[in-house]
N, C-alpha and C positions, 0 to 999 in steps of 0.2 A: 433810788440813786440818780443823782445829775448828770447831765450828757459831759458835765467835764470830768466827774468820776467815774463816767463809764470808759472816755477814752483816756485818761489816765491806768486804768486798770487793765485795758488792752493793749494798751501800749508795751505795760510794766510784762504783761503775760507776753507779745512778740520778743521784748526781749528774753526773757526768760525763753522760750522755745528753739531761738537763735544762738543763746547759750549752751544750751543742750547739745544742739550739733556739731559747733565749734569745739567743745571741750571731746564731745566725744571722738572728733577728727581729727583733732591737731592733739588734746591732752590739757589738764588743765594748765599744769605749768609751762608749754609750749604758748597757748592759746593767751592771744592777747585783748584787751576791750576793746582796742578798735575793730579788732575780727569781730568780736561781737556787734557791736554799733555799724558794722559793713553788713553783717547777714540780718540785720534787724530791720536795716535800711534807715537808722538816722544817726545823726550826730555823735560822736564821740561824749559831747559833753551831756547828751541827754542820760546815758545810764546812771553818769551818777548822781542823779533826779532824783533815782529810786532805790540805788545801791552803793553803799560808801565805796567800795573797792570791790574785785575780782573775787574774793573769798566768800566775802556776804553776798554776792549774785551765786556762786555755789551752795551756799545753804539754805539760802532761798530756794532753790532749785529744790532742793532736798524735802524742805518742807511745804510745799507746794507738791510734788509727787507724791509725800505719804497723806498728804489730805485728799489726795485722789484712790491712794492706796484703800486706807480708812471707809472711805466712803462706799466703793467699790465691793472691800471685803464685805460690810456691811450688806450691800445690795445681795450679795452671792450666798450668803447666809438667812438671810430673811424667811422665816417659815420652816426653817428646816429645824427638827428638835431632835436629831439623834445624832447626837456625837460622834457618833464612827460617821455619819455621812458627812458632819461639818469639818470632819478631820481633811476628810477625801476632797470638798471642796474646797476646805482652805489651798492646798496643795496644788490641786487645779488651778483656780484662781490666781495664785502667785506664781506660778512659771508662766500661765498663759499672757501675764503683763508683760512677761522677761523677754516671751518670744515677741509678742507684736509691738513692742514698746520698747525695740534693740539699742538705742542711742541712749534713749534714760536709763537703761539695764547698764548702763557702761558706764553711763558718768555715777551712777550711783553706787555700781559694784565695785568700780576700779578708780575713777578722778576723786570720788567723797574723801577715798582712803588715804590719799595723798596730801589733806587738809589736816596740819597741825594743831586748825585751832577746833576743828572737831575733833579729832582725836583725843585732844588735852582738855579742853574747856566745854564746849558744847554738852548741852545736855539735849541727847535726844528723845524727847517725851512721847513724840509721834510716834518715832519705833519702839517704844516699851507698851504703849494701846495698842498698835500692831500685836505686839507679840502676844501683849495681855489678852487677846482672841482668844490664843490656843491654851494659854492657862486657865482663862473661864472654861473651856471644855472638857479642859482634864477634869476641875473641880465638879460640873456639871455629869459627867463621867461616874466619878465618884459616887456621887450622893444618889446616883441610882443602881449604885451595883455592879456597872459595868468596868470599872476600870478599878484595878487595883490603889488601894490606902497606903501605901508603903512609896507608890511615886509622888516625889516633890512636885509640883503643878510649876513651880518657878524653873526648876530643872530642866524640865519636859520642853516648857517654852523655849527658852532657848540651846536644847540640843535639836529639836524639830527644826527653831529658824536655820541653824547651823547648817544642819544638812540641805534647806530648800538652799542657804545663799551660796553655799561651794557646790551644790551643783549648776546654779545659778552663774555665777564667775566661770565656773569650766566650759560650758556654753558659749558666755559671752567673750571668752579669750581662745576659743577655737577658730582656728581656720575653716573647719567645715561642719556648717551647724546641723548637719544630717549626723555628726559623729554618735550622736544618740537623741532621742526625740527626748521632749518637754514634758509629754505629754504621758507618755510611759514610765518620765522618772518622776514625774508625780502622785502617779499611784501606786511608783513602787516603794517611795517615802511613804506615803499616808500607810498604808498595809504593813510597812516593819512598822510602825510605831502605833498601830492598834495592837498589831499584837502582841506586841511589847504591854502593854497597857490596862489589854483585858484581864479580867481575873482570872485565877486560875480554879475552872466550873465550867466541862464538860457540856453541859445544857447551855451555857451563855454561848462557849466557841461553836459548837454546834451551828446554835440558831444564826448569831453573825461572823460566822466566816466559811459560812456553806459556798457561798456566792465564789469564793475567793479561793 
């Protein structure tokens, strides 16, 4: 890459980060580009260099944090081959972004949703690999005996996301984020939906969920 595609890409990523706190401070429909092009520190006219309007610097935003998401989950997974633990760190893994990553938990929990043209047109392919994680695990589950044939893997995925992003949102729409840790309701998702999951075989609950 050339020094003007490096600082073009830096650039486009300050704005992008300057985005993030604006929206998550003022709101997105509140929040205007010159806020952003004030907290990015240049011109009004340079955002839309790289973004037609306000919407598409939100989706951008969007897809830029789940290729972080993506990558990350990946990282956090790597080497691990038992599904009841890949459950446990997926769960981990995704609150712990939510806590230390509180402005992009916000614009993506609560400003994304307020975007009609994501909600109507938008196809979000990043969060269906997202989610397609915890469906491979179900199926991976499966085909070794440990998880019940009767769970849909499509199902699974997103009743699992469901419950990490509304506890997710309740976090991030609290006044006091001590109101319950992250870190405890991530393993106290992962644990109803193993055992949701496991078969029903004495010898298998036994051996994984002695721990638990």
């Amino acid at each position: 890459m050339g020094e003007a595609s490096e600082r073009r890409t830096d650039k486009r990523s300050l704005i992008t980060e300057a985005a993030v706190e604006v929206f998550a401070e003022k709101g997105f429909h509140q929040a205007r580009v010159s806020d952003v092009a004030r907290r990015a520190g240049v011109a009004d006219g340079t955002i839309y260099l790289y973004f037609k309007n306000k919407e598409d610097l939100l989706l951008s935003i969007f897809e830029e944090k789940m290729d972080d998401l993506l990558s990350g989950l990946g990282a956090t997974l790597e080497g691990v081959a038992d599904p009841l633990e890949r459950i446990r760190r997926f769960a981990r893994f995704h609150f712990g972004q939510v806590r230390d990553n509180r402005s992009t938990a916000e614009v993506l929990q609560v400003e994304l949703r307020l975007s009609n043209k994501f909600l109507k047109e938008y196809r979000p392919e990043k969060l269906w690999a997202y989610l397609g994680v915890f469906g491979q695990i179900v199926r991976d589950g499966q085909a070794r005996g440990l998880f019940r044939h009767d769970i849909d893997s499509f199902i699974a995925m997103w009743a699992f996301f469901g419950a990490l992003d509304e506890l997710a949102m309740q976090w991030v729409l609290s006044r006091k984020q001590d109101r319950f840790s992250l870190q405890d309701a991530a393993d106290q998702v992962a644990e109803t939906f193993i055992r949701g999951l496991l078969v029903d075989d004495p010898e298998v609950k036994s051996k994984y969920l002695e721990a638990t």
